[in-house]
mmCIF file of the protein (N, C-alpha, C, O) and its ligand, coordinates in Angstrom:
data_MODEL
# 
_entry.id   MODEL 
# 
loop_
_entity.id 
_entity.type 
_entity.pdbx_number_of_molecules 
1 polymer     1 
2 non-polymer 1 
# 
_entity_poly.entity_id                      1 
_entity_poly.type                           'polypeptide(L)' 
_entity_poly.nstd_linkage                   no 
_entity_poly.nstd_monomer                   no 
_entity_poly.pdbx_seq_one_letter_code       
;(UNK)(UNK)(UNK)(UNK)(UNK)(UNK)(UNK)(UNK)(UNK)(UNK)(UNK)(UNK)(UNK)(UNK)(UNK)(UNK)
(UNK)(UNK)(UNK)(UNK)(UNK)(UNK)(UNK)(UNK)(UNK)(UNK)(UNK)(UNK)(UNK)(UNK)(UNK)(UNK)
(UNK)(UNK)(UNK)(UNK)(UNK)(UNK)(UNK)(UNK)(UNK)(UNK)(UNK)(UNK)(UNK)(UNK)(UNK)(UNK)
;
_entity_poly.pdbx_seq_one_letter_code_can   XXXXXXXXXXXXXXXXXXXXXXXXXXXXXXXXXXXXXXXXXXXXXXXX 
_entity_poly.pdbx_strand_id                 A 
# 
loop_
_entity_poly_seq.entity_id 
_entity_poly_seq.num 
_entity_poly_seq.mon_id 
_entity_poly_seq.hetero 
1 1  UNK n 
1 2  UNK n 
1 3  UNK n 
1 4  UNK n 
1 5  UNK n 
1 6  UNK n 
1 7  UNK n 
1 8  UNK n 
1 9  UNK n 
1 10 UNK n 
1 11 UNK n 
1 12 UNK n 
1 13 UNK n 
1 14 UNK n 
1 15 UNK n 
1 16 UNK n 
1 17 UNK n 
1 18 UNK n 
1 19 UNK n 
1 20 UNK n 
1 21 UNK n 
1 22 UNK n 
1 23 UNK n 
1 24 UNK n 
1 25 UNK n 
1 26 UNK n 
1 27 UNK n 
1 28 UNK n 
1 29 UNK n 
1 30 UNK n 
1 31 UNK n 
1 32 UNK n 
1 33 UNK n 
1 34 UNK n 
1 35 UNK n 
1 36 UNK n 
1 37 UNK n 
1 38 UNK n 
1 39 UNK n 
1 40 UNK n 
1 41 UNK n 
1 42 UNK n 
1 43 UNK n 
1 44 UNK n 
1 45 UNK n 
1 46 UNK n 
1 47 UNK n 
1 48 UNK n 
# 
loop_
_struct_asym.id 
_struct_asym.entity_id 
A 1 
B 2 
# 
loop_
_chem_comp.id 
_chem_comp.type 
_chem_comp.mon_nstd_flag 
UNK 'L-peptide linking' . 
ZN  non-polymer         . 
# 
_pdbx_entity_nonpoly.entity_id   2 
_pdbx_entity_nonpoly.name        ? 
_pdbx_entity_nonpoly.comp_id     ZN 
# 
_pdbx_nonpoly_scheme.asym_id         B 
_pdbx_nonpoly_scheme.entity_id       2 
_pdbx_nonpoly_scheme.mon_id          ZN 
_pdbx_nonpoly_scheme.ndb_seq_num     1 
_pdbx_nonpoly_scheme.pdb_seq_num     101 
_pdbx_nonpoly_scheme.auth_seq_num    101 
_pdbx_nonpoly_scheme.pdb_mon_id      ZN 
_pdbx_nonpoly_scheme.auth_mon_id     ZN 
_pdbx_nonpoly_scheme.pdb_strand_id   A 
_pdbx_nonpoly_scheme.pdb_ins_code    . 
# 
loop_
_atom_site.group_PDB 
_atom_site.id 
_atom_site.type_symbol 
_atom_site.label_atom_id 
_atom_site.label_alt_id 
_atom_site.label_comp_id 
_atom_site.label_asym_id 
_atom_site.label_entity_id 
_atom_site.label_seq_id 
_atom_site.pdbx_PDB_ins_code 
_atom_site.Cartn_x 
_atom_site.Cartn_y 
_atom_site.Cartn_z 
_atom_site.occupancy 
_atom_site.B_iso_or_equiv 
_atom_site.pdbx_formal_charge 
_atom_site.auth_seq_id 
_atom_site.auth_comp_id 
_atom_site.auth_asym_id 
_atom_site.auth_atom_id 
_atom_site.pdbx_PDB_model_num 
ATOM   1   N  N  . UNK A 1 1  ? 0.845   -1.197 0.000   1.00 0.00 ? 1   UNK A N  1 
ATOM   2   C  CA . UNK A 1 1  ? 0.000   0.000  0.000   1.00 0.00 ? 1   UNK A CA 1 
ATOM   3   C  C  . UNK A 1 1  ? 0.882   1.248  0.000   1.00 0.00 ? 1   UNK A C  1 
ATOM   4   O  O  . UNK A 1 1  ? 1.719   1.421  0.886   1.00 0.00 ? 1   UNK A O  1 
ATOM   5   N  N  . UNK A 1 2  ? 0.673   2.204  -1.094  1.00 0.00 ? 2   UNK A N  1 
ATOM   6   C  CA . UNK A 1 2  ? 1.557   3.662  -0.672  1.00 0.00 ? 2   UNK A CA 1 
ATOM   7   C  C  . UNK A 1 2  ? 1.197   4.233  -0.301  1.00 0.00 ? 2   UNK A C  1 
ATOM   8   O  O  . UNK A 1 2  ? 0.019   4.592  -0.318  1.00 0.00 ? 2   UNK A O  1 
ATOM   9   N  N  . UNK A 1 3  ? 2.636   4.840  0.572   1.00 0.00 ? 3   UNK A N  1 
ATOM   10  C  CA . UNK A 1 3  ? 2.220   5.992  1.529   1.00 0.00 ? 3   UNK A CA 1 
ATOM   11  C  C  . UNK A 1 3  ? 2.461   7.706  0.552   1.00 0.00 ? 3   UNK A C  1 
ATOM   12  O  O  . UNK A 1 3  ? 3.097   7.981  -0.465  1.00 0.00 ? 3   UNK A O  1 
ATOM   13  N  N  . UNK A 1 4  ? 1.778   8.360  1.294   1.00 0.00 ? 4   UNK A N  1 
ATOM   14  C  CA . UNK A 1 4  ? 1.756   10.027 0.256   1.00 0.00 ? 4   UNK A CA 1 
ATOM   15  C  C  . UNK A 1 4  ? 2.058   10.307 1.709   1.00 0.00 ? 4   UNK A C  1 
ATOM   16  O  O  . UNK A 1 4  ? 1.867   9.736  2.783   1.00 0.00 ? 4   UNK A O  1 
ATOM   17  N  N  . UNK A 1 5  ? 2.632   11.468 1.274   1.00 0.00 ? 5   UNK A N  1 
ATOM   18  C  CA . UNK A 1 5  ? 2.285   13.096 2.528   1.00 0.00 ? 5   UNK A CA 1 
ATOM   19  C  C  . UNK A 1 5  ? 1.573   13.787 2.226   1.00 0.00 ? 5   UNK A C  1 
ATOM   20  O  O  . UNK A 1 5  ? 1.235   14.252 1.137   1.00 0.00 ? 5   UNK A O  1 
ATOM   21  N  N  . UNK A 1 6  ? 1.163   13.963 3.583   1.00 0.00 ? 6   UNK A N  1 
ATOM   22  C  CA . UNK A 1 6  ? 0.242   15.267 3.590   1.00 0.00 ? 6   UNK A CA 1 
ATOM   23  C  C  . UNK A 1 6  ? 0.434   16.715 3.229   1.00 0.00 ? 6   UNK A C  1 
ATOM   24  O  O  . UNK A 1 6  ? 1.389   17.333 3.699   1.00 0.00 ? 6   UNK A O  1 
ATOM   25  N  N  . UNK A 1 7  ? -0.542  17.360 2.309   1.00 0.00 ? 7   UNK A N  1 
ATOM   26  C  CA . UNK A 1 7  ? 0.710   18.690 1.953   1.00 0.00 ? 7   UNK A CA 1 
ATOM   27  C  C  . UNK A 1 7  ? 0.732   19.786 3.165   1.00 0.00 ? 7   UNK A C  1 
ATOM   28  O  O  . UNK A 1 7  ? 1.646   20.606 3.243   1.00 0.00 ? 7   UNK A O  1 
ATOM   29  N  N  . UNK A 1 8  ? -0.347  19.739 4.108   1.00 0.00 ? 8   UNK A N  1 
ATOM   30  C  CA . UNK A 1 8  ? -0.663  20.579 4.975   1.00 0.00 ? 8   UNK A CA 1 
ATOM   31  C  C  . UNK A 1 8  ? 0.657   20.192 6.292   1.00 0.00 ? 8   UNK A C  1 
ATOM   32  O  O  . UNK A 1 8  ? 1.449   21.089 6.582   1.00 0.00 ? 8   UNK A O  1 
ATOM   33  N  N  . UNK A 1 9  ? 0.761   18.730 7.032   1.00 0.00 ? 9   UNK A N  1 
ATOM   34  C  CA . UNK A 1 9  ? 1.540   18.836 8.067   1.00 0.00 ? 9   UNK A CA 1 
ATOM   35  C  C  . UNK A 1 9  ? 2.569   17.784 7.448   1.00 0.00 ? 9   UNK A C  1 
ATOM   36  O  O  . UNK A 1 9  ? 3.120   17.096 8.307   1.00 0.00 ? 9   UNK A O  1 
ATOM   37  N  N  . UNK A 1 10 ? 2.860   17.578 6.410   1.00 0.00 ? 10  UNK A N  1 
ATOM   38  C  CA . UNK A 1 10 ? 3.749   16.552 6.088   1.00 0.00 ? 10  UNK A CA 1 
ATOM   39  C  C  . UNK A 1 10 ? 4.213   14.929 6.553   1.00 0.00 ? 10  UNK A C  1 
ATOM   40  O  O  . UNK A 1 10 ? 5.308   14.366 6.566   1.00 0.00 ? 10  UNK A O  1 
ATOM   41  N  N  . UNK A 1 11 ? 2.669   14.435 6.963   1.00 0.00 ? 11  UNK A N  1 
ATOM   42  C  CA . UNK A 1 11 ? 2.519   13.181 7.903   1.00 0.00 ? 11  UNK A CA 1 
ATOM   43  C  C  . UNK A 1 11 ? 2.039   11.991 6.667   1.00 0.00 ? 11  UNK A C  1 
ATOM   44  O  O  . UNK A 1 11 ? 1.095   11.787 5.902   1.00 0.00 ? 11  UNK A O  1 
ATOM   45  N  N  . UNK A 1 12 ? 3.367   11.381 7.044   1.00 0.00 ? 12  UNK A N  1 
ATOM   46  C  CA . UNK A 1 12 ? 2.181   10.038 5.877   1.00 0.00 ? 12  UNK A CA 1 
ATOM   47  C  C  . UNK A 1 12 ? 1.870   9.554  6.051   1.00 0.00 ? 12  UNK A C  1 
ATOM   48  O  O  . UNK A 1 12 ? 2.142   8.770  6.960   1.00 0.00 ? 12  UNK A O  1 
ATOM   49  N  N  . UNK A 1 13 ? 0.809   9.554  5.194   1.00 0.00 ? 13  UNK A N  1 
ATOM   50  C  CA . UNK A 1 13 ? -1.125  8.943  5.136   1.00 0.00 ? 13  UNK A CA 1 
ATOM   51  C  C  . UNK A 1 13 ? -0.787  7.908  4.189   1.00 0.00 ? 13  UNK A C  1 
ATOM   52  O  O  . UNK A 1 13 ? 0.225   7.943  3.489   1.00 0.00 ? 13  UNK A O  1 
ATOM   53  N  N  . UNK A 1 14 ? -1.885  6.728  4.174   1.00 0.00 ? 14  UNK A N  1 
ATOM   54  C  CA . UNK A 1 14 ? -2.474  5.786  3.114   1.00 0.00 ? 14  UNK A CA 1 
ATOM   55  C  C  . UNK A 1 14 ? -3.048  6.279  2.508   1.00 0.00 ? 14  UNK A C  1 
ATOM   56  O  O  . UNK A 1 14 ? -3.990  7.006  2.825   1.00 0.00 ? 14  UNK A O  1 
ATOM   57  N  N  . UNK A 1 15 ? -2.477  5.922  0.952   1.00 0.00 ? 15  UNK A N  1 
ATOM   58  C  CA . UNK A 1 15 ? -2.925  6.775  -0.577  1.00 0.00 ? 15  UNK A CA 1 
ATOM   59  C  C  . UNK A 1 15 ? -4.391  6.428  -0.176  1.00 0.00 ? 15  UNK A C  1 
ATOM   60  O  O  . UNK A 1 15 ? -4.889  7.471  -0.599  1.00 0.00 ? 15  UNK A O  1 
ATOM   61  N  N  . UNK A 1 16 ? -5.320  5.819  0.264   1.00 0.00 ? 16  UNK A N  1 
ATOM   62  C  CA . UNK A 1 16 ? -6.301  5.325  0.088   1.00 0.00 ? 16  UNK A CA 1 
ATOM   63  C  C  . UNK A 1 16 ? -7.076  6.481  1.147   1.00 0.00 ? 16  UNK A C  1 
ATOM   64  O  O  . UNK A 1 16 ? -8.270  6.755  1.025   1.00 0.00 ? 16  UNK A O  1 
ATOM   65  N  N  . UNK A 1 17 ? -6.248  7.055  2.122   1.00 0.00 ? 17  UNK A N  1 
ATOM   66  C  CA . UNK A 1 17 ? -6.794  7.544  3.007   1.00 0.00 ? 17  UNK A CA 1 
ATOM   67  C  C  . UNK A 1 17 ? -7.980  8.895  2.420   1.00 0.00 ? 17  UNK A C  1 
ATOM   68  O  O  . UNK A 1 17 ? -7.592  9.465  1.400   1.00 0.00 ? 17  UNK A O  1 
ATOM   69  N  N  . UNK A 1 18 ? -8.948  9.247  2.839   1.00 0.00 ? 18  UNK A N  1 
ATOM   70  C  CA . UNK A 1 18 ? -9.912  10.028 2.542   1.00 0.00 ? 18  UNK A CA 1 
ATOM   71  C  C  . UNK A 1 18 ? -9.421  11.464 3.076   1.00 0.00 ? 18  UNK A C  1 
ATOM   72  O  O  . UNK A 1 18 ? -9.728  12.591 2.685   1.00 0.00 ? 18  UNK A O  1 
ATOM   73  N  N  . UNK A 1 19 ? -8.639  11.084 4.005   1.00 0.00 ? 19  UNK A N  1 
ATOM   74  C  CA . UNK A 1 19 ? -7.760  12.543 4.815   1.00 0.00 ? 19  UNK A CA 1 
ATOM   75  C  C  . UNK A 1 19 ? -6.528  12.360 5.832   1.00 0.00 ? 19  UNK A C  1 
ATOM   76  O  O  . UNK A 1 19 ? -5.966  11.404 6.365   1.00 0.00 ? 19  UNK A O  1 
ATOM   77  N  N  . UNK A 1 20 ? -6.420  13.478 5.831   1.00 0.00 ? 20  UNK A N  1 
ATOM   78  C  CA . UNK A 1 20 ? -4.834  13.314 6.715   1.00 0.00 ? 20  UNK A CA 1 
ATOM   79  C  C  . UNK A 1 20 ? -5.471  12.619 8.394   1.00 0.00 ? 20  UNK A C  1 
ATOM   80  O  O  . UNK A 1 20 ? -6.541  13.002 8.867   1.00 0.00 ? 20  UNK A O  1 
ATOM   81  N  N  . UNK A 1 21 ? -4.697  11.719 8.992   1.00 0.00 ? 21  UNK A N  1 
ATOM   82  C  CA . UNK A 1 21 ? -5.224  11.325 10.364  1.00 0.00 ? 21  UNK A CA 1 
ATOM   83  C  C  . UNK A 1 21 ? -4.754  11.986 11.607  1.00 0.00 ? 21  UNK A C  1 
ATOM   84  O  O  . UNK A 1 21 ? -5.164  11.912 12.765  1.00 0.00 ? 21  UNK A O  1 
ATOM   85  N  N  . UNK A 1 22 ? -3.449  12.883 10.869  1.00 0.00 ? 22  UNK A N  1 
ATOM   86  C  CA . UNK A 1 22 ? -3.521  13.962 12.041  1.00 0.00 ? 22  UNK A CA 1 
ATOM   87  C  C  . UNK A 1 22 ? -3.851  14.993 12.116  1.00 0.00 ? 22  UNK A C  1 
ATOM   88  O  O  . UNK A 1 22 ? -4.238  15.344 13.230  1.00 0.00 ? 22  UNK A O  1 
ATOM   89  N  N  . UNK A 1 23 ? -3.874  15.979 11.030  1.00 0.00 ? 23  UNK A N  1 
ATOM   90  C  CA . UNK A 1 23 ? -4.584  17.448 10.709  1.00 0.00 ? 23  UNK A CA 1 
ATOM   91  C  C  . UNK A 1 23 ? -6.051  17.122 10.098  1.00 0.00 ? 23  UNK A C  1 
ATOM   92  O  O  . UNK A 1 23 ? -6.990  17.797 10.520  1.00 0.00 ? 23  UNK A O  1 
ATOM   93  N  N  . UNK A 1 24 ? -6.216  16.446 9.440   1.00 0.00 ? 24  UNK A N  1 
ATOM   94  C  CA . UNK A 1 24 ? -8.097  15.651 9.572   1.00 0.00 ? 24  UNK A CA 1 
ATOM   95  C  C  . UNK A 1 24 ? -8.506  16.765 8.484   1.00 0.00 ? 24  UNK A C  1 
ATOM   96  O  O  . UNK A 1 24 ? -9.301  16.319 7.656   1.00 0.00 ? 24  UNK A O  1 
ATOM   97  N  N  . UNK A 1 25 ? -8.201  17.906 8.324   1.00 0.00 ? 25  UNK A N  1 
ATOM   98  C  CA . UNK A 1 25 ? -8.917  18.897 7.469   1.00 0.00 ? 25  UNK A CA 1 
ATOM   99  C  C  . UNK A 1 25 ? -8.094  18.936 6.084   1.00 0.00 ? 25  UNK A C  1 
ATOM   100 O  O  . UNK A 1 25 ? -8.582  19.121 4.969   1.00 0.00 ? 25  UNK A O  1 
ATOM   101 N  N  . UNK A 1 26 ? -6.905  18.749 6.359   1.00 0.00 ? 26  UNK A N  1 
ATOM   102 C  CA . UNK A 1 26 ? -6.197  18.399 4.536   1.00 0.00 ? 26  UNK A CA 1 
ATOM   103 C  C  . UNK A 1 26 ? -6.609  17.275 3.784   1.00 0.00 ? 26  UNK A C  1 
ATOM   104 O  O  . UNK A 1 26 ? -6.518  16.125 4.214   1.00 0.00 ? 26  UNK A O  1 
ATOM   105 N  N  . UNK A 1 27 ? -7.122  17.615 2.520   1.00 0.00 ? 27  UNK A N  1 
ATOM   106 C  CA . UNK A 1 27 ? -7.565  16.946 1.513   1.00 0.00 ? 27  UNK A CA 1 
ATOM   107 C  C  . UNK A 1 27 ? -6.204  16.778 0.512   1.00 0.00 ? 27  UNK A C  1 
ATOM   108 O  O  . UNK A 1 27 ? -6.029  17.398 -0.536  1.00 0.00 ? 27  UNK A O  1 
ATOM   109 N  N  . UNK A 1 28 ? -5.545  16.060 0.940   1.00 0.00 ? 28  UNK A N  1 
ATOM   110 C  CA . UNK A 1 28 ? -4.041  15.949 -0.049  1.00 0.00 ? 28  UNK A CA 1 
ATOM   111 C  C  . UNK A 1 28 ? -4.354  14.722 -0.874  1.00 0.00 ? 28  UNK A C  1 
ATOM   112 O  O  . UNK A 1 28 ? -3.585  14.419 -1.786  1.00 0.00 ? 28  UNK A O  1 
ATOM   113 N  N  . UNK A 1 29 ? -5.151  14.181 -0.687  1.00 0.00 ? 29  UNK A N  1 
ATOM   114 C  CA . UNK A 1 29 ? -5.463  13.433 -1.950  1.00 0.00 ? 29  UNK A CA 1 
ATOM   115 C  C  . UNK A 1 29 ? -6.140  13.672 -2.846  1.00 0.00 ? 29  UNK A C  1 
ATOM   116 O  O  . UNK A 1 29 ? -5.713  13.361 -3.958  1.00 0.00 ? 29  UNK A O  1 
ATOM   117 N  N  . UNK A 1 30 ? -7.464  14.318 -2.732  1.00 0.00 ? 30  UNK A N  1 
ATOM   118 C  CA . UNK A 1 30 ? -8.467  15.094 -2.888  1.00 0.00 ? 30  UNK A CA 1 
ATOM   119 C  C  . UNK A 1 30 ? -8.015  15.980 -4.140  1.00 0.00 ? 30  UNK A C  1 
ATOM   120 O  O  . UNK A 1 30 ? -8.554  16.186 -5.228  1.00 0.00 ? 30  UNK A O  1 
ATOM   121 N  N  . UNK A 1 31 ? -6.595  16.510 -3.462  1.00 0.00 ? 31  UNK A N  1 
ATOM   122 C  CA . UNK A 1 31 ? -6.132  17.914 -4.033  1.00 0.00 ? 31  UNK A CA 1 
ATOM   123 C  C  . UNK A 1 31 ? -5.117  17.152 -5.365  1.00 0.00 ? 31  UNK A C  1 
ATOM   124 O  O  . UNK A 1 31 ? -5.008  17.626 -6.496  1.00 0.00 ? 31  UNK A O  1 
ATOM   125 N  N  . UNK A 1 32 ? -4.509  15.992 -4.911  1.00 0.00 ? 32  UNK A N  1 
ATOM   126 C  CA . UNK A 1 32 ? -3.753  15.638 -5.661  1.00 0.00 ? 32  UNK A CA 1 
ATOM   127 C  C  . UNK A 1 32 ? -4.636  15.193 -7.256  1.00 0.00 ? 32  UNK A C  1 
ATOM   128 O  O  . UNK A 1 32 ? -4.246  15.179 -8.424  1.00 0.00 ? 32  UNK A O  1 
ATOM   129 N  N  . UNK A 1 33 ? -5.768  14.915 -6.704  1.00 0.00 ? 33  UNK A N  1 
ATOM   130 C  CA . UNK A 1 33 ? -6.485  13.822 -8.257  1.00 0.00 ? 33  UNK A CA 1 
ATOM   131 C  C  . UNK A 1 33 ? -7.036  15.566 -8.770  1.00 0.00 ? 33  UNK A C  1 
ATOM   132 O  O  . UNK A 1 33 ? -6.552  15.837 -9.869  1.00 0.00 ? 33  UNK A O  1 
ATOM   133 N  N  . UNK A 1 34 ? -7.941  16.753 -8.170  1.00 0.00 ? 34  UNK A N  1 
ATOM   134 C  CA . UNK A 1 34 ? -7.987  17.593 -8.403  1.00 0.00 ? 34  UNK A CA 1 
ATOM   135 C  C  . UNK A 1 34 ? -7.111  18.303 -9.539  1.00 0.00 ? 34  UNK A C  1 
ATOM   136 O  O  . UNK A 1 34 ? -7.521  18.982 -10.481 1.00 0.00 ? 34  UNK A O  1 
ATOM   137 N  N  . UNK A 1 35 ? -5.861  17.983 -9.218  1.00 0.00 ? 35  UNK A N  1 
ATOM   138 C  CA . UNK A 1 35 ? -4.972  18.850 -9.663  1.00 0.00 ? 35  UNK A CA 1 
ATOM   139 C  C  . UNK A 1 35 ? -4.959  17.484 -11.407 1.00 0.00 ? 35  UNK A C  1 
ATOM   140 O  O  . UNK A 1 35 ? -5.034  17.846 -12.581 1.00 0.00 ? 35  UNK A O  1 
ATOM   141 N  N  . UNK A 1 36 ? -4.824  15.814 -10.818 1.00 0.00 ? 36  UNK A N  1 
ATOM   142 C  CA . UNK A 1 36 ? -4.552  15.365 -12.133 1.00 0.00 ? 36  UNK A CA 1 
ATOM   143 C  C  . UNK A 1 36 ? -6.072  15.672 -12.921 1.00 0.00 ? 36  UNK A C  1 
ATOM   144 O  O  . UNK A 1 36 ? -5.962  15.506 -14.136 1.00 0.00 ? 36  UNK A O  1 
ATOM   145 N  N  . UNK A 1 37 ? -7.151  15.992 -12.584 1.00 0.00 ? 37  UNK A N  1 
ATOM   146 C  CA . UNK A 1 37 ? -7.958  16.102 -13.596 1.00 0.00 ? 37  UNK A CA 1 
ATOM   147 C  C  . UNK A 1 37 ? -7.915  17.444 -14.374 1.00 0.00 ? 37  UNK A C  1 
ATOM   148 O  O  . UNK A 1 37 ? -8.458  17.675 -15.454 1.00 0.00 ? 37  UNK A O  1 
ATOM   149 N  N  . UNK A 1 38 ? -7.225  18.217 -13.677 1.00 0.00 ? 38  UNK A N  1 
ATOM   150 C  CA . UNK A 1 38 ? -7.101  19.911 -14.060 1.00 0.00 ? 38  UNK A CA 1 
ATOM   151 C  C  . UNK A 1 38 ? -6.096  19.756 -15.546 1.00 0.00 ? 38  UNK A C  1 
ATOM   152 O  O  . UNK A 1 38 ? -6.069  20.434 -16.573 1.00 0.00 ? 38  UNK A O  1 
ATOM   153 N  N  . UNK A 1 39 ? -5.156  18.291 -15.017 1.00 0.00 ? 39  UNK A N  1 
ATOM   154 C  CA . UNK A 1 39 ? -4.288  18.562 -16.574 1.00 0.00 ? 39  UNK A CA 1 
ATOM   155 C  C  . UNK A 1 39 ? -4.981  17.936 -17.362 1.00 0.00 ? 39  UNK A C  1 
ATOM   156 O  O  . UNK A 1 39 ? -5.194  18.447 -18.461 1.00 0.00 ? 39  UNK A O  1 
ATOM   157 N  N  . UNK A 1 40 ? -5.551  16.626 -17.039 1.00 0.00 ? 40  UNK A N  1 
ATOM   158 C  CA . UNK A 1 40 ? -6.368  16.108 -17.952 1.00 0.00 ? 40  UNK A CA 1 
ATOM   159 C  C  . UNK A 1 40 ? -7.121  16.779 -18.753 1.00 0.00 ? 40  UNK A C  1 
ATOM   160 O  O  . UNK A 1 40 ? -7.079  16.541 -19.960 1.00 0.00 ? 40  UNK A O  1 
ATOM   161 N  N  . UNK A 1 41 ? -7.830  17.602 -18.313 1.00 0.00 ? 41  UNK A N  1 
ATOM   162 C  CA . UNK A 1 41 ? -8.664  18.494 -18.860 1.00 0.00 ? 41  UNK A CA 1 
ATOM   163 C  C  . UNK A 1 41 ? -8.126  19.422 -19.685 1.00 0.00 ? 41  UNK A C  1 
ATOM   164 O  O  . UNK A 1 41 ? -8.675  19.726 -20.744 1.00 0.00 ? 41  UNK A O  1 
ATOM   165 N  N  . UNK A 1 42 ? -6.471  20.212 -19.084 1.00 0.00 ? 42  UNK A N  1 
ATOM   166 C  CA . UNK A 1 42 ? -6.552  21.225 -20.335 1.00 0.00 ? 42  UNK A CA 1 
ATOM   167 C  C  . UNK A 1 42 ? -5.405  20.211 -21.411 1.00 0.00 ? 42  UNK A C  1 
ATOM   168 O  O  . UNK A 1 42 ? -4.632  20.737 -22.211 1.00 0.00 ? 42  UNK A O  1 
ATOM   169 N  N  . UNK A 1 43 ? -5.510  18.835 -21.220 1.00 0.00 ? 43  UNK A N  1 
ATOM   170 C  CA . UNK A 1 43 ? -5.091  18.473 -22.257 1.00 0.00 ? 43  UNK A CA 1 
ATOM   171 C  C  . UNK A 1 43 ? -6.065  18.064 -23.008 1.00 0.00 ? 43  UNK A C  1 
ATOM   172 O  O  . UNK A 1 43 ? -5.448  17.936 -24.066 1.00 0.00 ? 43  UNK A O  1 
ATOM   173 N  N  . UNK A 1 44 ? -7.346  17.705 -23.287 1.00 0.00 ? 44  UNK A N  1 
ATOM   174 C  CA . UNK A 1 44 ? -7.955  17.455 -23.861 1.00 0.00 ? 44  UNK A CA 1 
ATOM   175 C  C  . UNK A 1 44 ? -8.380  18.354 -24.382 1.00 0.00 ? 44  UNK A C  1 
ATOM   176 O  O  . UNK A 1 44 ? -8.876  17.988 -25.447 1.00 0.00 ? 44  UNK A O  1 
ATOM   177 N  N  . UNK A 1 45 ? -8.489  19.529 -24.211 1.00 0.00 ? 45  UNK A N  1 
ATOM   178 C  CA . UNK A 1 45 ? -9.029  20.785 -24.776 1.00 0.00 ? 45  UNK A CA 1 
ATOM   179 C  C  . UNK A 1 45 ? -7.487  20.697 -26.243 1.00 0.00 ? 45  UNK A C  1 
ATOM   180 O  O  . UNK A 1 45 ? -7.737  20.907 -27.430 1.00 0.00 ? 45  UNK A O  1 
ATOM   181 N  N  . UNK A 1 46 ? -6.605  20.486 -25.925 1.00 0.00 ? 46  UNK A N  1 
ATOM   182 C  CA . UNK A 1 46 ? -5.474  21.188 -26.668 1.00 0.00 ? 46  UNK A CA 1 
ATOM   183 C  C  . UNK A 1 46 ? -5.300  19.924 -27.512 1.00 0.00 ? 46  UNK A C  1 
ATOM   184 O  O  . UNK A 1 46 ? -4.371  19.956 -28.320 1.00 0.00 ? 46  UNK A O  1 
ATOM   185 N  N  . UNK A 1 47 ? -5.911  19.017 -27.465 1.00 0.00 ? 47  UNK A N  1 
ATOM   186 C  CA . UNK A 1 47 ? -6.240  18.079 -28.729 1.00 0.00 ? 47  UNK A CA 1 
ATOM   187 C  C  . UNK A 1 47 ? -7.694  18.392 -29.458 1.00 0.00 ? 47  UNK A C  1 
ATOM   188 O  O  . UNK A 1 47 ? -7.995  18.042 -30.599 1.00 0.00 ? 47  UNK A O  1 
ATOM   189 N  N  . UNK A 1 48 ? -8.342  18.969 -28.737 1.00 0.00 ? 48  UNK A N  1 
ATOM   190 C  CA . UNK A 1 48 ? -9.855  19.163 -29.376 1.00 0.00 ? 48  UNK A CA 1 
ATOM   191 C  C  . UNK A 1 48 ? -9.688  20.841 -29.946 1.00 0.00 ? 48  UNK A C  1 
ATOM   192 O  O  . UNK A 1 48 ? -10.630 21.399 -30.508 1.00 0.00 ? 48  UNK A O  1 
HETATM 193 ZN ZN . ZN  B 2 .  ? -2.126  16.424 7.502   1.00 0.00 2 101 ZN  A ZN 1 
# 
């Protein structure tokens, strides 16, 4: 199972985790797929 850090307190979490288990309010995974759909997206625009 991989571990990520958290971007808020730098604690690593299980990629699977829904949130950080010690700051509880960072969405660093959340933020991470966020961010991959943001390229996804303006790459598909720049093929279309
Ligand atoms: Zn955290």
């Amino acid at each position: 199972m991989a571990l990520i850090k958290c971007s808020e307190c730098r604690t690593e979490v299980f990629e699977k985790a829904k949130s950080c288990p010690k700051c509880g309010n960072c969405r660093n995974i959340s933020a991470i797929r966020g961010v991959a759909f943001w390229i996804m997206r303006e790459y598909l625009q720049l093929i279309e």
